[in-house]
Backbone of each chain as ProteinMPNN parsed JSONL, in Angstrom:
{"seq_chain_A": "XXXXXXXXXXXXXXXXXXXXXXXXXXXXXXXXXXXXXXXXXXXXXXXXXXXXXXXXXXXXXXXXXXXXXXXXXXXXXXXXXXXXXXXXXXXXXXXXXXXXXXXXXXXXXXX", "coords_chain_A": {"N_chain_A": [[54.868, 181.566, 96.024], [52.908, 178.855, 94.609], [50.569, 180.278, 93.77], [48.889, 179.956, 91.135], [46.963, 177.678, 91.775], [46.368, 173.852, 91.439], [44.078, 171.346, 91.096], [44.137, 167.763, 92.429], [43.345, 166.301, 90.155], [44.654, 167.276, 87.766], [47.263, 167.463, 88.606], [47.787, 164.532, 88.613], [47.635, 164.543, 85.689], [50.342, 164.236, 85.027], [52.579, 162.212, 83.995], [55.419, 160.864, 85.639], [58.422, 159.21, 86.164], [60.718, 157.037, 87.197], [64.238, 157.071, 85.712], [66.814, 155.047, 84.833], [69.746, 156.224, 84.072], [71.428, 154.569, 80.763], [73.497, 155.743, 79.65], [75.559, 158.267, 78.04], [76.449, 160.642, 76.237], [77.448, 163.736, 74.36], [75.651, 165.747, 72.088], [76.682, 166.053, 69.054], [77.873, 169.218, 68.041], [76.64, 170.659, 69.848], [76.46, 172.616, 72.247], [74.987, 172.443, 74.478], [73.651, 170.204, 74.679], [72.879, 166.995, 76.107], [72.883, 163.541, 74.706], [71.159, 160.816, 75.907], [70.419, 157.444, 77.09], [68.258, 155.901, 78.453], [66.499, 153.852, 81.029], [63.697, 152.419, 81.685], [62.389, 150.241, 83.127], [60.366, 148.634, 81.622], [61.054, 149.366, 79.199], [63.224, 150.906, 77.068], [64.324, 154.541, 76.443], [65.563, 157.176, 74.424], [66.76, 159.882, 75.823], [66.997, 163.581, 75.368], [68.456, 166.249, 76.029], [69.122, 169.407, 77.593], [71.79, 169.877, 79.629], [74.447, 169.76, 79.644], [76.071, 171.833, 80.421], [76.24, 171.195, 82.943], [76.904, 168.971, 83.962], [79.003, 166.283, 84.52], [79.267, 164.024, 82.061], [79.976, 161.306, 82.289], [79.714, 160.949, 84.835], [76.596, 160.55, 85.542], [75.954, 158.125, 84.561], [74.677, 155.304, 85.214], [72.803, 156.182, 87.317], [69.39, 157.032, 89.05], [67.098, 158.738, 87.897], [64.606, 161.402, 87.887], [61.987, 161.39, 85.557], [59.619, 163.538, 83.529], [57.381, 161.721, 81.401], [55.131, 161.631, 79.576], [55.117, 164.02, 77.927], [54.709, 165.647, 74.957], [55.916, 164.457, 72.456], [58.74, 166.346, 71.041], [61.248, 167.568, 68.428], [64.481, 168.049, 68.976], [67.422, 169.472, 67.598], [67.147, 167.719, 65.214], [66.682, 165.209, 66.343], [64.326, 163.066, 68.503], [62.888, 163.978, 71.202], [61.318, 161.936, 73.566], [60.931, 161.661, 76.073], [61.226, 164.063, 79.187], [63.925, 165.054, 81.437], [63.936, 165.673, 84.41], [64.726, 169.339, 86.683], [65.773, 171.238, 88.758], [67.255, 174.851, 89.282], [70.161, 176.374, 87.817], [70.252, 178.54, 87.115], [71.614, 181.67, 87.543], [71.803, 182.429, 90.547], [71.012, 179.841, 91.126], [71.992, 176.695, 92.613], [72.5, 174.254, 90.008], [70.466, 170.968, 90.072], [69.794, 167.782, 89.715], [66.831, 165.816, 90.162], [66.886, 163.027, 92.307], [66.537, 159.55, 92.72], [68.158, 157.516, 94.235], [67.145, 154.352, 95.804], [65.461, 153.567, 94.046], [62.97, 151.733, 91.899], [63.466, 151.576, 88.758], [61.521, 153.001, 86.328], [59.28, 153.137, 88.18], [56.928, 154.902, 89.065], [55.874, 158.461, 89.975], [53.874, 159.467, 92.057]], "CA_chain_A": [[54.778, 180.11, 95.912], [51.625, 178.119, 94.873], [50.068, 181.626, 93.136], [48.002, 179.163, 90.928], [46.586, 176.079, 92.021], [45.829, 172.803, 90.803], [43.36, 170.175, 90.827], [44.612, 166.757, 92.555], [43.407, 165.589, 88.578], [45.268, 168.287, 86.651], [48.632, 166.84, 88.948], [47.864, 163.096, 87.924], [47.969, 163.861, 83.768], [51.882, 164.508, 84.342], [53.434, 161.045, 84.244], [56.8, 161.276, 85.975], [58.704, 157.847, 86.167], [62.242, 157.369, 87.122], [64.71, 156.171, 85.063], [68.05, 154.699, 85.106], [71.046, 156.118, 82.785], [72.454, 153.432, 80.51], [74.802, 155.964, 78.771], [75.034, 159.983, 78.64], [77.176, 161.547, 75.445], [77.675, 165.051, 73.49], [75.12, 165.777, 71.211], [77.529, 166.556, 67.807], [77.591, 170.155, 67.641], [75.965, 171.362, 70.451], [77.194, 173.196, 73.488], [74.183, 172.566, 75.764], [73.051, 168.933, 74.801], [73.35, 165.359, 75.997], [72.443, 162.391, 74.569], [71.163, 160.13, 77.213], [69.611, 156.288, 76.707], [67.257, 155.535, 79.566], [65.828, 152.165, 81.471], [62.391, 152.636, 82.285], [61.751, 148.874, 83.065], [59.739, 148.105, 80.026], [61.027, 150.533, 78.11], [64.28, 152.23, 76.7], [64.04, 155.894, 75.724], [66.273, 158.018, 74.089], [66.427, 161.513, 76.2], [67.614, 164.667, 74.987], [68.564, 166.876, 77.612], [70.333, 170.818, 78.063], [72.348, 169.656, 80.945], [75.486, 169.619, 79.273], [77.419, 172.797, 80.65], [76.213, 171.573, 84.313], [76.854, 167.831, 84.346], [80.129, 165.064, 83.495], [78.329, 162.784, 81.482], [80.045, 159.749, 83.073], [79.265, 160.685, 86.362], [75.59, 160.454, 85.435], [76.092, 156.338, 84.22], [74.391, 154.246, 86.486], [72.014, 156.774, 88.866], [68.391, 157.049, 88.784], [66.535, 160.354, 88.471], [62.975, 161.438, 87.712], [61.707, 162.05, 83.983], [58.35, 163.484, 82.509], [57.869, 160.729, 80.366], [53.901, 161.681, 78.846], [54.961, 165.11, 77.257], [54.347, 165.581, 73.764], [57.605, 163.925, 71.646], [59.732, 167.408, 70.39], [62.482, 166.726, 67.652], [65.938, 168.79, 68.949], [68.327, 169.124, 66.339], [66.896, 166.56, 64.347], [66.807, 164.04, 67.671], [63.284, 163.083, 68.973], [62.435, 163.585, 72.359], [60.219, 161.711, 74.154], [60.937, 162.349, 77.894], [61.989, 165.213, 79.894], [64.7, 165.122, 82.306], [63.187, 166.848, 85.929], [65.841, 169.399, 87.268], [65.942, 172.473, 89.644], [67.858, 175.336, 89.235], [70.903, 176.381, 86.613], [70.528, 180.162, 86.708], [72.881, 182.737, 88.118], [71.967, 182.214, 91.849], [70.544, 178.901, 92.344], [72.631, 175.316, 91.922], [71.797, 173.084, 89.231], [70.568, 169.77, 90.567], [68.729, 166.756, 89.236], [66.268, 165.032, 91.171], [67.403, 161.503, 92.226], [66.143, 158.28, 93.342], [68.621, 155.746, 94.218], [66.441, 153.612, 95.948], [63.572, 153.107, 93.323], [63.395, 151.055, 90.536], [63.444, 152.255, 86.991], [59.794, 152.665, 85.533], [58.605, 153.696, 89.406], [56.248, 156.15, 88.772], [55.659, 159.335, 91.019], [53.074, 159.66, 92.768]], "C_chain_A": [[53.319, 179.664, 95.875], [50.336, 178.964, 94.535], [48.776, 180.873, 92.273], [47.768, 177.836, 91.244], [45.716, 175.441, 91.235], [45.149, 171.898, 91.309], [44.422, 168.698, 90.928], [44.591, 165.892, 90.599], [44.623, 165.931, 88.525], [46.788, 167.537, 87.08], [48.967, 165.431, 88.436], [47.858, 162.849, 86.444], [49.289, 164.218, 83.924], [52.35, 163.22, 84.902], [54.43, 161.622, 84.621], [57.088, 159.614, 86.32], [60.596, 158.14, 86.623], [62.949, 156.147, 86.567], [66.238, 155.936, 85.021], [69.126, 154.932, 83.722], [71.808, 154.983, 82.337], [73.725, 154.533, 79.775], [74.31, 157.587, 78.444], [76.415, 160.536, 77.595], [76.754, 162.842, 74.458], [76.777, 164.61, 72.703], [76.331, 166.406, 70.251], [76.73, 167.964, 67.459], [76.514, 171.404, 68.274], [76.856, 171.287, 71.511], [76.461, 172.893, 74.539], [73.827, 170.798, 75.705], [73.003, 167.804, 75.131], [72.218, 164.468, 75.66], [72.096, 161.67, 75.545], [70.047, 158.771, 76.46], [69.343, 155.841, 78.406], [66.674, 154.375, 79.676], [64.978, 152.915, 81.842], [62.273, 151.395, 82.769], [61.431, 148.472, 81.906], [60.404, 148.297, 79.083], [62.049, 151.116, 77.995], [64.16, 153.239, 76.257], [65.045, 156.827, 75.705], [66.039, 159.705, 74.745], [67.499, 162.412, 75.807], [67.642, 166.042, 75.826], [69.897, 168.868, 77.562], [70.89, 170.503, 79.199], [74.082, 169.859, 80.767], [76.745, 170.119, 79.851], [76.974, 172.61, 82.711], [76.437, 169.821, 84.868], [78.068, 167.394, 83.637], [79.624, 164.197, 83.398], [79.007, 161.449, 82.229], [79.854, 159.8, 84.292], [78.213, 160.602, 86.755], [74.819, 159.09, 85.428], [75.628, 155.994, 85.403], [73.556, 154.836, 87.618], [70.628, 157.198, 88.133], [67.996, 158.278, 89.015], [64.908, 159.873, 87.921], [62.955, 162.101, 85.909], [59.582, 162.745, 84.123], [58.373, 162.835, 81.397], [56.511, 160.534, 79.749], [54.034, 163.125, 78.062], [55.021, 164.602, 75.454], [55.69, 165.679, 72.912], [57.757, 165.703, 71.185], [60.937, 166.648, 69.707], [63.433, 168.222, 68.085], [66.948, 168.855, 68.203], [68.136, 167.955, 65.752], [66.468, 165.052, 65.406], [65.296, 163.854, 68.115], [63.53, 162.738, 70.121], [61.546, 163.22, 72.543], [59.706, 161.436, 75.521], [61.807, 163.063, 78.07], [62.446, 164.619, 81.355], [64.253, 166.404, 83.515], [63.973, 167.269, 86.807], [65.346, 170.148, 87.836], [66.974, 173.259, 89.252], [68.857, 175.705, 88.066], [70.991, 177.913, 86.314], [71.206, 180.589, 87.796], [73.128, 182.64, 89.506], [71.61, 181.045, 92.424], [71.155, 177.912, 91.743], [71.889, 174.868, 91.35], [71.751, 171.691, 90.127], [69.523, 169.363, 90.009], [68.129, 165.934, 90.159], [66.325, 163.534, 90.958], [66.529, 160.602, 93.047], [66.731, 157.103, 93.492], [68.23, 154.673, 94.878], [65.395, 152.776, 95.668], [64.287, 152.482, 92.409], [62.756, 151.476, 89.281], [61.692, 151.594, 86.652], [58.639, 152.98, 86.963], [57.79, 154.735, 88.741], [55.887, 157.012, 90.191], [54.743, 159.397, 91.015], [52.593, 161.074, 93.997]], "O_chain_A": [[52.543, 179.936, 96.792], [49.219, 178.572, 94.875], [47.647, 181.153, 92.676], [48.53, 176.943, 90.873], [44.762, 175.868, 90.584], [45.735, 171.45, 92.294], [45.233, 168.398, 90.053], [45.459, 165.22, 90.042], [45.573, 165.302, 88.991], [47.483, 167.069, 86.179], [50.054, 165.114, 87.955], [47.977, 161.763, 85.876], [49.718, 164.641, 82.85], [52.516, 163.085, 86.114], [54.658, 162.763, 84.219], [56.181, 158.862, 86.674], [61.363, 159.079, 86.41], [62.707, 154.945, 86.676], [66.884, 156.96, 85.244], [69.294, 154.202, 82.745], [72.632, 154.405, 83.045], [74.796, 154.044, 79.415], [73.172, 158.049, 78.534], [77.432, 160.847, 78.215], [75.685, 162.797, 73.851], [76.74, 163.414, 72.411], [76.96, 167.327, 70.772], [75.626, 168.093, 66.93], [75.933, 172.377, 67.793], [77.696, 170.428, 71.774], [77.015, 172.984, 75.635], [73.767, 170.199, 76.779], [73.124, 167.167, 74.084], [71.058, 164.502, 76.068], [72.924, 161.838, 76.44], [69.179, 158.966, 75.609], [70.17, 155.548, 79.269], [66.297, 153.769, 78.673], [65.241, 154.021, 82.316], [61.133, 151.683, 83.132], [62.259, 147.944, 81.164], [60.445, 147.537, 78.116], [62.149, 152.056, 78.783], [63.681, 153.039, 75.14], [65.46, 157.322, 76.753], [65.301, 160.543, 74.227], [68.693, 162.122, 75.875], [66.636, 166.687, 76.122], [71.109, 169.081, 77.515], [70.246, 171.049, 80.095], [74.822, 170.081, 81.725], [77.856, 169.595, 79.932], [77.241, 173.452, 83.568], [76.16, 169.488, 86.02], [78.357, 167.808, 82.514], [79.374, 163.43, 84.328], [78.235, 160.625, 82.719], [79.806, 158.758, 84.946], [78.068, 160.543, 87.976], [73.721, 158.811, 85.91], [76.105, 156.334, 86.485], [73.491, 154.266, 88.707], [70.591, 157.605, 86.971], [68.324, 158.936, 90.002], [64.318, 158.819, 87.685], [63.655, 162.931, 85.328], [58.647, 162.262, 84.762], [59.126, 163.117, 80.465], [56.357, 159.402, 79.29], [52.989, 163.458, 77.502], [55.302, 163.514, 74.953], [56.361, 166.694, 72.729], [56.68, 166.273, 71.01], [61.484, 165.611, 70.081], [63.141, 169.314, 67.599], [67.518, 167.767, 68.269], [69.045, 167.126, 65.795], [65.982, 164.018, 64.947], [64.853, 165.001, 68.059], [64.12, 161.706, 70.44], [60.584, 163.748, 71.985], [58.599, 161.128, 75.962], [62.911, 163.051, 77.526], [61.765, 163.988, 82.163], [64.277, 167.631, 83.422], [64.308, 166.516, 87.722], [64.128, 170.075, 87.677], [67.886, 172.588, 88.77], [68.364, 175.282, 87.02], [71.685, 178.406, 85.425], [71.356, 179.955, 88.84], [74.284, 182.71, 89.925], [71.677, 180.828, 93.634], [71.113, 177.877, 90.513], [70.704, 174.829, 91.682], [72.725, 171.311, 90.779], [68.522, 170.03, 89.749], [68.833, 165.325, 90.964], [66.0, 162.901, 89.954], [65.87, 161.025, 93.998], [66.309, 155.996, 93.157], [68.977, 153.725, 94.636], [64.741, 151.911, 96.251], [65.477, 152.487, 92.095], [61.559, 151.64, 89.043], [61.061, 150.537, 86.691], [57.418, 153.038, 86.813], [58.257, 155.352, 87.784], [55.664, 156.459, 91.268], [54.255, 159.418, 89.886], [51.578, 160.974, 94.686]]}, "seq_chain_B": "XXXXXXXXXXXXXXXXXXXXXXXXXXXXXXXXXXXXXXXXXXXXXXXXXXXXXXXXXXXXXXXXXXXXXXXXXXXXXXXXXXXXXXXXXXXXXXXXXXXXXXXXXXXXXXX", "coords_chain_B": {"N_chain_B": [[53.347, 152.866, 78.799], [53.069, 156.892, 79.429], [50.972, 156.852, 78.263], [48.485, 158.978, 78.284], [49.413, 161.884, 76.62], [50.721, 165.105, 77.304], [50.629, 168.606, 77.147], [53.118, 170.734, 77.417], [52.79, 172.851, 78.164], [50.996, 172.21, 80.355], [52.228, 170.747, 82.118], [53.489, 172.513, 83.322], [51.892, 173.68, 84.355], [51.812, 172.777, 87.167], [53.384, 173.151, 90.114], [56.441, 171.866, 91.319], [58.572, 172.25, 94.026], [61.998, 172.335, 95.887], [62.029, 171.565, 98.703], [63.222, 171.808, 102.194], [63.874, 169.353, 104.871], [63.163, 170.203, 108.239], [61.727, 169.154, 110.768], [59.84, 166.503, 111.276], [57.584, 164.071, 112.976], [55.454, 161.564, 114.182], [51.534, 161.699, 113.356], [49.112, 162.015, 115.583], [47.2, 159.22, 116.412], [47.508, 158.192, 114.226], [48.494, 155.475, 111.977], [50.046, 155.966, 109.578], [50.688, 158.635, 109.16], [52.955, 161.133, 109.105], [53.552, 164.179, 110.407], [55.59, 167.254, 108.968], [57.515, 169.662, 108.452], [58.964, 171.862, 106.834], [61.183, 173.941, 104.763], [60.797, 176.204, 102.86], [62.583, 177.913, 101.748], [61.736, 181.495, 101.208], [59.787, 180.707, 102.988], [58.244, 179.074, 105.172], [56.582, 175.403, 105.369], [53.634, 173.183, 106.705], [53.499, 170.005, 106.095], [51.43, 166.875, 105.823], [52.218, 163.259, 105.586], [51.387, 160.696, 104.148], [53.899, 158.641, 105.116], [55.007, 157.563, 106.838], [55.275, 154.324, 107.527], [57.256, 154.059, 106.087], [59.219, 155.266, 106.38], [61.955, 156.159, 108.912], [61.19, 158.962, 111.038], [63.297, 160.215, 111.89], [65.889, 160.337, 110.246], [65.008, 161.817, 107.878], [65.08, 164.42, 108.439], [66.999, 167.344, 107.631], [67.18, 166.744, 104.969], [66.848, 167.124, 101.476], [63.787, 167.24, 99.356], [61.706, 166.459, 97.152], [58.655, 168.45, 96.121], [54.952, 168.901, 95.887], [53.947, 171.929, 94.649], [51.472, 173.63, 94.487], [49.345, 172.436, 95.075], [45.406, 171.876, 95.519], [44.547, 173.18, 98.537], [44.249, 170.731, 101.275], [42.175, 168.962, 103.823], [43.463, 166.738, 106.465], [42.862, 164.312, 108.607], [42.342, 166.577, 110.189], [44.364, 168.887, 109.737], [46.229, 171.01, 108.023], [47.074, 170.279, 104.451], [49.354, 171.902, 102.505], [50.939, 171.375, 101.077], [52.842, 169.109, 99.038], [54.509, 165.692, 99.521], [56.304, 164.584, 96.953], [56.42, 161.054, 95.734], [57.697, 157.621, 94.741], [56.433, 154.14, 94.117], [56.23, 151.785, 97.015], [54.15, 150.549, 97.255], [53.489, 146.775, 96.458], [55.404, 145.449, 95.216], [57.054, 147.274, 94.486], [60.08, 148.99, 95.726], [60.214, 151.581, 97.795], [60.574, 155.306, 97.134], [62.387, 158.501, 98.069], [61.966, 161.629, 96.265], [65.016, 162.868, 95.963], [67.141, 165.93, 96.325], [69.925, 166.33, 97.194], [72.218, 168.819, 95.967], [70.352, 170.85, 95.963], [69.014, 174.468, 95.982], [67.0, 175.029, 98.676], [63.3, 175.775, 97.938], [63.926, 176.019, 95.286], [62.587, 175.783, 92.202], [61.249, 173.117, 89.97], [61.865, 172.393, 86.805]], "CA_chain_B": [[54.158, 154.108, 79.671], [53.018, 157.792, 78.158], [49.668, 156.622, 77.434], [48.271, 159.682, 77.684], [50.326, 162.108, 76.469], [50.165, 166.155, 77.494], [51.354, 169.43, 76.318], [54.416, 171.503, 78.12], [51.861, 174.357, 79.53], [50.144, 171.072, 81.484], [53.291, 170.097, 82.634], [54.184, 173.638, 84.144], [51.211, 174.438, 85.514], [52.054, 171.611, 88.304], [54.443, 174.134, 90.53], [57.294, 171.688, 92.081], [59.887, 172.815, 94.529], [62.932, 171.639, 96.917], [61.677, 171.436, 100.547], [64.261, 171.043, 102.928], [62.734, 169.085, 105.986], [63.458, 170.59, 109.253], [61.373, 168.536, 111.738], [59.423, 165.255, 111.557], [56.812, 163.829, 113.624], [53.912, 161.282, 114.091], [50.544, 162.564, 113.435], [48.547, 161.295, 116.752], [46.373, 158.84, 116.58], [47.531, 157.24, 112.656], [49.246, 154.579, 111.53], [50.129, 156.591, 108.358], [51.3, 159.814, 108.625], [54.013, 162.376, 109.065], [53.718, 165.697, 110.298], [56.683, 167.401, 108.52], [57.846, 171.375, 108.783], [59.47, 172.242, 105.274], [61.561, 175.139, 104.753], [60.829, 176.462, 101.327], [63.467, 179.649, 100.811], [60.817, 182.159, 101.332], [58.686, 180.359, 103.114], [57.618, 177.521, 105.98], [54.719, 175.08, 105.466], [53.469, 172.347, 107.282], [53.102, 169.16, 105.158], [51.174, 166.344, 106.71], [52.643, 163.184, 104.41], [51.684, 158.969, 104.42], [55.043, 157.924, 105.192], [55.108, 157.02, 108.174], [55.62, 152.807, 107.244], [58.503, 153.966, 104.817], [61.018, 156.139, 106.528], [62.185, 156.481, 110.283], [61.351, 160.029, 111.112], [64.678, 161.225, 112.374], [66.353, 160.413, 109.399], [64.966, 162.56, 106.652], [65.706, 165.703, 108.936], [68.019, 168.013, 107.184], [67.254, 166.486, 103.866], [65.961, 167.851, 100.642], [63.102, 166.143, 98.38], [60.911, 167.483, 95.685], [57.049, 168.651, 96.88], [54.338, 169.796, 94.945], [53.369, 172.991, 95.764], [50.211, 174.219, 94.617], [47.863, 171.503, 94.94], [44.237, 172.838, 96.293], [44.752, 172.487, 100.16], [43.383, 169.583, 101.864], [42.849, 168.708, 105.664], [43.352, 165.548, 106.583], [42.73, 164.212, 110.318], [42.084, 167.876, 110.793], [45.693, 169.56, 109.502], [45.948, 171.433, 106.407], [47.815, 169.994, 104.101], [49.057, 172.534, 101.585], [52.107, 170.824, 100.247], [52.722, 167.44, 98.879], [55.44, 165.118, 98.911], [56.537, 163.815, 95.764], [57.604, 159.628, 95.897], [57.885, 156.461, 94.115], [56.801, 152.57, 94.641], [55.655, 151.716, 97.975], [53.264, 149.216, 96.793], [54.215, 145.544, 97.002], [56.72, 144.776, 94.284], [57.932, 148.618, 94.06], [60.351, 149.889, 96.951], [59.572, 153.355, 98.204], [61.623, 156.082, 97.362], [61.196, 159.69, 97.245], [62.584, 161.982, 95.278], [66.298, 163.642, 96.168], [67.959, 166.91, 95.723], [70.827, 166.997, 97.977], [72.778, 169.815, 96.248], [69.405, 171.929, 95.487], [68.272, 175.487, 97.138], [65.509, 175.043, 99.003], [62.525, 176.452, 97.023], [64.374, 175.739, 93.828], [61.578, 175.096, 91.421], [61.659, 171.984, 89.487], [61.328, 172.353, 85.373]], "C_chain_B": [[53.793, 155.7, 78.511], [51.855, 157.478, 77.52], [48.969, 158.021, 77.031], [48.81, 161.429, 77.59], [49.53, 164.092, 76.782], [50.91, 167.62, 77.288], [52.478, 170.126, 77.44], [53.338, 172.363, 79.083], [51.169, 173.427, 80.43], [50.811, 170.941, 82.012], [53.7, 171.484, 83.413], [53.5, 174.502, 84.937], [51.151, 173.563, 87.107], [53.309, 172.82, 88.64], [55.312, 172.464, 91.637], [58.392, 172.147, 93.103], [60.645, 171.515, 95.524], [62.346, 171.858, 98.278], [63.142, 170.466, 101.477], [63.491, 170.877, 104.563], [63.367, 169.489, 107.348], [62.948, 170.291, 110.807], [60.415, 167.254, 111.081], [58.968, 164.619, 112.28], [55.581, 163.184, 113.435], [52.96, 161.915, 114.176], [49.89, 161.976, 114.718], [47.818, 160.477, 116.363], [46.335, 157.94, 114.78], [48.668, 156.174, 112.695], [50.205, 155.031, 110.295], [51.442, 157.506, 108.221], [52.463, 160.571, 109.445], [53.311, 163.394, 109.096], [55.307, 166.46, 110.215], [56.668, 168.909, 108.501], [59.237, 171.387, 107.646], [60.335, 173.504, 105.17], [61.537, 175.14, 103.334], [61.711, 177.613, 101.01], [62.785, 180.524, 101.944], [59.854, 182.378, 102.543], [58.3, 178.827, 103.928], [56.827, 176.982, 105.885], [55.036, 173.47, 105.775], [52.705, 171.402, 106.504], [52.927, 167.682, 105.53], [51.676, 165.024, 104.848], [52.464, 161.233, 104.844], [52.781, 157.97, 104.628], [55.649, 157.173, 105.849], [55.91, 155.528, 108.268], [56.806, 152.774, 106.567], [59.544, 154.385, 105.289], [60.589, 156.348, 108.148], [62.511, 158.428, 110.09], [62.62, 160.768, 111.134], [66.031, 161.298, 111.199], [66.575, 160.386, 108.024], [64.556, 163.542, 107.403], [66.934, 166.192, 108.328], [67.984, 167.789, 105.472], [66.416, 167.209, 102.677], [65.104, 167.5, 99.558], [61.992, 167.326, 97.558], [59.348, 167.366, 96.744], [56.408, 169.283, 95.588], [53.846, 171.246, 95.822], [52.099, 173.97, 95.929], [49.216, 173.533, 93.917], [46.928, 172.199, 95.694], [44.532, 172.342, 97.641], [43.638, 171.698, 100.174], [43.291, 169.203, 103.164], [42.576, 167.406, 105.912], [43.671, 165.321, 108.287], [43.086, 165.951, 111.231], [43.162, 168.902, 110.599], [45.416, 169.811, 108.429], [47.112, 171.199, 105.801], [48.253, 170.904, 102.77], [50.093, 172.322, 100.301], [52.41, 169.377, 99.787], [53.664, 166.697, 98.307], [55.76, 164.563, 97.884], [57.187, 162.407, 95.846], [57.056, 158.785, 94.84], [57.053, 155.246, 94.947], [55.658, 153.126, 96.128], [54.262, 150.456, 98.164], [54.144, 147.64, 96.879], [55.708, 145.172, 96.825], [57.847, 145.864, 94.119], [58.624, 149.006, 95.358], [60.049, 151.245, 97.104], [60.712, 154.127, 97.995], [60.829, 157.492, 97.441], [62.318, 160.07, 96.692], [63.923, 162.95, 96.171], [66.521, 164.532, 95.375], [68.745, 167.484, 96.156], [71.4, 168.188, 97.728], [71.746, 170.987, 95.859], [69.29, 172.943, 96.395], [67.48, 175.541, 97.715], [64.795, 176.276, 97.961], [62.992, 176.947, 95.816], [63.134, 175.416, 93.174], [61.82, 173.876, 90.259], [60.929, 172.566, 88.194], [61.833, 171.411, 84.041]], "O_chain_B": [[54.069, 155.766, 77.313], [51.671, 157.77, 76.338], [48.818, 158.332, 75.85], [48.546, 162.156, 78.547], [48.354, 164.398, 76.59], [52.131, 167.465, 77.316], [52.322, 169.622, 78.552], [53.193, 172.439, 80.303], [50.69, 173.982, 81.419], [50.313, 170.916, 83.137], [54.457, 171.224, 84.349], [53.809, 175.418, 85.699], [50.384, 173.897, 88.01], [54.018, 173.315, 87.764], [54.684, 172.074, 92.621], [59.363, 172.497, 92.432], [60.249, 170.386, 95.816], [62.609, 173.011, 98.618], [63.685, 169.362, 101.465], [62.863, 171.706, 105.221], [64.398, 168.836, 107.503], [63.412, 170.834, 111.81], [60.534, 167.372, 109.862], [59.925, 164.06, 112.816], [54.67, 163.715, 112.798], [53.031, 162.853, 114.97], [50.551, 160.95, 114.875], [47.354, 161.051, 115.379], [45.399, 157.293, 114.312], [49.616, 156.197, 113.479], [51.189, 154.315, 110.106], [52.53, 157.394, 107.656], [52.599, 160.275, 110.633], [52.535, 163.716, 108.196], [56.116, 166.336, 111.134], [55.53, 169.376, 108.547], [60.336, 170.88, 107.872], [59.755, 174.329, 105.877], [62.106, 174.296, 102.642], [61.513, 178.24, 99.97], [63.029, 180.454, 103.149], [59.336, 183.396, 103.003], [58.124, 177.744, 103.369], [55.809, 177.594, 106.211], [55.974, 172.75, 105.435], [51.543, 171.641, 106.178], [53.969, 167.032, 105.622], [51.611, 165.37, 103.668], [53.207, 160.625, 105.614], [52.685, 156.764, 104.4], [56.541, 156.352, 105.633], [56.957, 155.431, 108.908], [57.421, 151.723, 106.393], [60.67, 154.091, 104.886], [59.47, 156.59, 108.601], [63.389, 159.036, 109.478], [62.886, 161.771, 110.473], [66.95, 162.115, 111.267], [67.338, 159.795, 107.26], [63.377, 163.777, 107.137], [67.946, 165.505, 108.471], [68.644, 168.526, 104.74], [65.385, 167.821, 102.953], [65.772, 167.417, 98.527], [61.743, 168.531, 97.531], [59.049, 166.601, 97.661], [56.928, 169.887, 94.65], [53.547, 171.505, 96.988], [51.749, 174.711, 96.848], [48.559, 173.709, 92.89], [47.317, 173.058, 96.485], [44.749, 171.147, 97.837], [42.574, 171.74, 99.557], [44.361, 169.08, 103.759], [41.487, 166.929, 105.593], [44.455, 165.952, 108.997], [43.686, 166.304, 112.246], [42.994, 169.913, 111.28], [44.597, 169.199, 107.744], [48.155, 171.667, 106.258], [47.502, 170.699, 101.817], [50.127, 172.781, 99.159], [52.001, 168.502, 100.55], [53.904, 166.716, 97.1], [55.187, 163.477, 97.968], [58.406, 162.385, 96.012], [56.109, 159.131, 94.134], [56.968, 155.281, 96.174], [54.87, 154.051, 96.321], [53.753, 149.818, 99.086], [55.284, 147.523, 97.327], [56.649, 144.836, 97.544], [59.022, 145.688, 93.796], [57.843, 149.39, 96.229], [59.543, 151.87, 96.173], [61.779, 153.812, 98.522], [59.663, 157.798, 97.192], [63.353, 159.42, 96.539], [63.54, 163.725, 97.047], [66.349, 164.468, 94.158], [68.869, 168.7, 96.008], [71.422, 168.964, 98.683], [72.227, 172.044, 95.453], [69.408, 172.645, 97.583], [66.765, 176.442, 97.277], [65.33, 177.243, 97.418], [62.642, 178.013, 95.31], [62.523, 174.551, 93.801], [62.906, 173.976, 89.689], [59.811, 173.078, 88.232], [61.266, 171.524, 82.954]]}, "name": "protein", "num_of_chains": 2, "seq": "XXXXXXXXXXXXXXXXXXXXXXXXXXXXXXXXXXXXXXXXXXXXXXXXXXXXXXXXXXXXXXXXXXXXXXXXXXXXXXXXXXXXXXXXXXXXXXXXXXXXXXXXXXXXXXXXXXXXXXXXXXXXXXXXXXXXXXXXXXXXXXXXXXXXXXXXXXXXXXXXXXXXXXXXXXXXXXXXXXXXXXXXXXXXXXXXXXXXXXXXXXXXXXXXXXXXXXXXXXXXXX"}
């Protein structure tokens, strides 16, 4: 744990913001993907997310998690991302879980 | 939001994990802080944390929140701080949250 270290900077260029699911469906034709439309406050953003085979998209509606929301847009099957969804886990021995904030308000930024 | 924008290997050299908190305690002599005792998996570390004004110690015992984990240590009112909570808000208009991962492993890494 903690093998390389960082610079209080180097930690402050990763925006992280949390944002509130307005809506969380099947990417067409993918096994791993969801669609997801995000409240930032300001700002709606389309996220594109592998969560698919570890989450029921409607039980996602309505709860706030944490994004990286300064990475560099990627297009996924044709889809542009332009924030990442911030999870833990999903392999063979450790639970999948998404980090939540139901107490903050959408567009919070981490600190 | 995303002003300035940064590549994936920036974003992963920031090491996150699950810390599950296992004690809780004023620092002496602050208004501020938390002295907090972490169980990382692996691995115990003592993570001194400004929270003090935001959360009643005794109940974020047992709980599990995101940390960074290899920021350069720092000592603050003489403790080494080698871990660092991850939160939200806390400022006027923003409530405070931090970040949740009830069903995570401790020392899950966040990606």
């Amino acid at each position: 744990m903690g093998e390389h270290m960082i610079s209080i900077d180097e930690f402050k260029k990763v925006e992280m913001r949390v944002g509130e699911i307005k809506s969380a469906e099947p990417v067409e034709g993918s096994e791993k993907l969801l669609r997801l439309r995000v409240d930032f406050g300001d700002e709606e953003r389309q996220v594109i997310s592998g969560i698919k085979k570890h989450v029921d998209p409607a039980s996602i509606v309505g709860k706030k998690f944490a994004f990286a929301t300064n990475l560099e847009p990627r297009d996924i099957m044709g889809l542009q991302r332009l924030s990442f969804l911030v999870a833990v886990g999903g392999a063979a021995e450790t639970p999948f879980a998404i980090l939540e904030a139901p107490a903050a308000q959408p567009g919070a930024r981490v600190r």
